[in-house]
C-alpha positions as CSV (number, residue, x, y, z in Angstrom):
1,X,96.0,101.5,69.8
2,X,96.5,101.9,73.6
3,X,92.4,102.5,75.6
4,X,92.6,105.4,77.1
5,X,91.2,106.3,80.6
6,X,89.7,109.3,80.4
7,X,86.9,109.8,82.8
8,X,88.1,106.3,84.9
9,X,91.5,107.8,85.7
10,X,90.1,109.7,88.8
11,X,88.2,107.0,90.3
12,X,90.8,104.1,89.7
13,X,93.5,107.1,91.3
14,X,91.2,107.1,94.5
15,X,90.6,103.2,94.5
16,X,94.3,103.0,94.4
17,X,95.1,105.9,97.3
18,X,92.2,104.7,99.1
19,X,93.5,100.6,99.4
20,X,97.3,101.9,100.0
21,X,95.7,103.9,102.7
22,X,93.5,101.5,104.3
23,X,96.1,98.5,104.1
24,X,99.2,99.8,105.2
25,X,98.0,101.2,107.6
26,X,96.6,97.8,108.7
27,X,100.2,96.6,109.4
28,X,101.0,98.1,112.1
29,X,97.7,97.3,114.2
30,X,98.4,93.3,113.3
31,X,102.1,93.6,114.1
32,X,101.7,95.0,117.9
33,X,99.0,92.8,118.5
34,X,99.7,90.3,121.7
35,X,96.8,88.2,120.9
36,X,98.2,86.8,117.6
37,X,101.2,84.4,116.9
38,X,103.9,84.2,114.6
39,X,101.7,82.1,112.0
40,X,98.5,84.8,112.5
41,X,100.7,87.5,111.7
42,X,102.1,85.7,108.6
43,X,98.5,84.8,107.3
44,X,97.0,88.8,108.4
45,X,99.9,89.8,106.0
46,X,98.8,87.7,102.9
47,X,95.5,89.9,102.2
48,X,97.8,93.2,102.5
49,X,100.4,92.4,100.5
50,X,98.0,91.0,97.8
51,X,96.2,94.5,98.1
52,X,99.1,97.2,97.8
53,X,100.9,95.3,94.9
54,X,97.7,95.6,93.2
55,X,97.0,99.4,94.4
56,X,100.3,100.1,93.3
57,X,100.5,98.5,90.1
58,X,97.0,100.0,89.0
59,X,98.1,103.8,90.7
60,X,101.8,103.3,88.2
61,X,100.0,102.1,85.0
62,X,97.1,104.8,85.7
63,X,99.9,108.0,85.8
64,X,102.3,106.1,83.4
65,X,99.0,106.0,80.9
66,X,100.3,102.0,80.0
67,X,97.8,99.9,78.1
68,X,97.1,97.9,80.6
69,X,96.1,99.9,83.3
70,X,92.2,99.3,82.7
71,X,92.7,95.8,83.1
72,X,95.0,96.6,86.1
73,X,92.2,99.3,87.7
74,X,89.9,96.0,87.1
75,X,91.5,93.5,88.8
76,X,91.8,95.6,91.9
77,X,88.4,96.9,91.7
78,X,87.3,93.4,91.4
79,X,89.6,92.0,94.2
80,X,88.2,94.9,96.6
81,X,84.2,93.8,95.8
82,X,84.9,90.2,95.7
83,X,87.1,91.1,99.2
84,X,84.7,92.8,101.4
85,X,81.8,90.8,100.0
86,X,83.6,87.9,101.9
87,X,84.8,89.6,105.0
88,X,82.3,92.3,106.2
89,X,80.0,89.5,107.1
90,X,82.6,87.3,109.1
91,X,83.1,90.3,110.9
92,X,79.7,90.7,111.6
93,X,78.7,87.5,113.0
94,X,81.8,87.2,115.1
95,X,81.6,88.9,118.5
96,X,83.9,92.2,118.4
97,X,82.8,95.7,119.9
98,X,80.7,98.3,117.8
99,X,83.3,100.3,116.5
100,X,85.1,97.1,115.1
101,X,81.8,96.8,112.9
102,X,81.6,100.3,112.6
103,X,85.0,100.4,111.0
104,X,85.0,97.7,109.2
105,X,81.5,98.4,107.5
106,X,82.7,102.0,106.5
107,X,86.2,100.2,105.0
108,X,83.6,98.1,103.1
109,X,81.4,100.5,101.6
110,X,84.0,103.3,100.8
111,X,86.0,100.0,98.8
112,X,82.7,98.9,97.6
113,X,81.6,102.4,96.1
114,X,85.4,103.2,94.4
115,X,85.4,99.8,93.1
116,X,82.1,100.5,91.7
117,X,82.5,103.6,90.1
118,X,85.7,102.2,88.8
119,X,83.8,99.4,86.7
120,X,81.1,101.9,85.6
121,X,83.6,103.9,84.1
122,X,86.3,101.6,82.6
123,X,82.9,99.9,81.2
124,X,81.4,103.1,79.9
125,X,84.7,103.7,78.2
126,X,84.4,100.5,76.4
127,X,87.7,99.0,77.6
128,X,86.5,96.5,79.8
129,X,87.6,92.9,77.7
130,X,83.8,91.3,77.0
131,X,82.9,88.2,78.0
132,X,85.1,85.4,76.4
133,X,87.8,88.0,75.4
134,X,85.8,89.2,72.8
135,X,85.4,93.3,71.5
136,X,82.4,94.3,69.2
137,X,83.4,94.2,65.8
138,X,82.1,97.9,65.3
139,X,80.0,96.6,62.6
């Protein structure tokens, strides 16, 4: 039988939203900017691309109730946290005005907390795949 995703449909819905928001909107500020060449552009559109295929995927499987949209509200949730955990602080320790960090640490924390809250739910509805693959027996 197919896990459902009954209370971790609303959060993995605003993790998705949330990352389509923030990333493609990211395009167009990478795009127009001067300061980068061809190659920096490529590489800035690596991360963006990796995030809206997964936002999308997990925002389909969620409404189209597939079986593997815990495992797709997962990965993304886990791509955001492992993500920002890497990023905010190479922001921070490079030299950019306050708003930059502002921005970026409010990008951060909003991903963080819907990736969270994602986990906490898929794992409180038990679909979450143990460690090693392996499901209590139920015994």
């Amino acid at each position: 039988m197919a896990p459902t995703l009954a209370r971790s449909r609303v959060p993995a819905l605003a993790l998705a939203g949330w990352t389509l928001l923030t990333w493609t909107t990211r395009v167009p500020l990478f795009l127009t900017d001067d300061a980068l060449g061809a190659g920096e552009k490529v590489a800035a559109t690596l991360p963006v691309l990796v995030f809206v295929v997964l936002a999308l995927v997990t925002g389909v499987a969620v409404l189209a109730r597939h079986d593997r949209a815990p495992l797709a509200a997962a990965v993304l949730a886990g791509w955001s946290l492992a993500y920002w955990l890497v990023r905010l602080p190479l922001i921070l320790v490079n030299e950019h005005p306050a708003a930059f960090y502002v921005a970026h640490a409010v990008l951060a924390v909003v991903a963080g907390a819907l990736s969270v809250w994602t986990l906490v739910r898929l794992a409180g509805e038990g679909v979450l795949p143990r460690p090693g693959g392996l499901r209590p027996s139920g015994r």
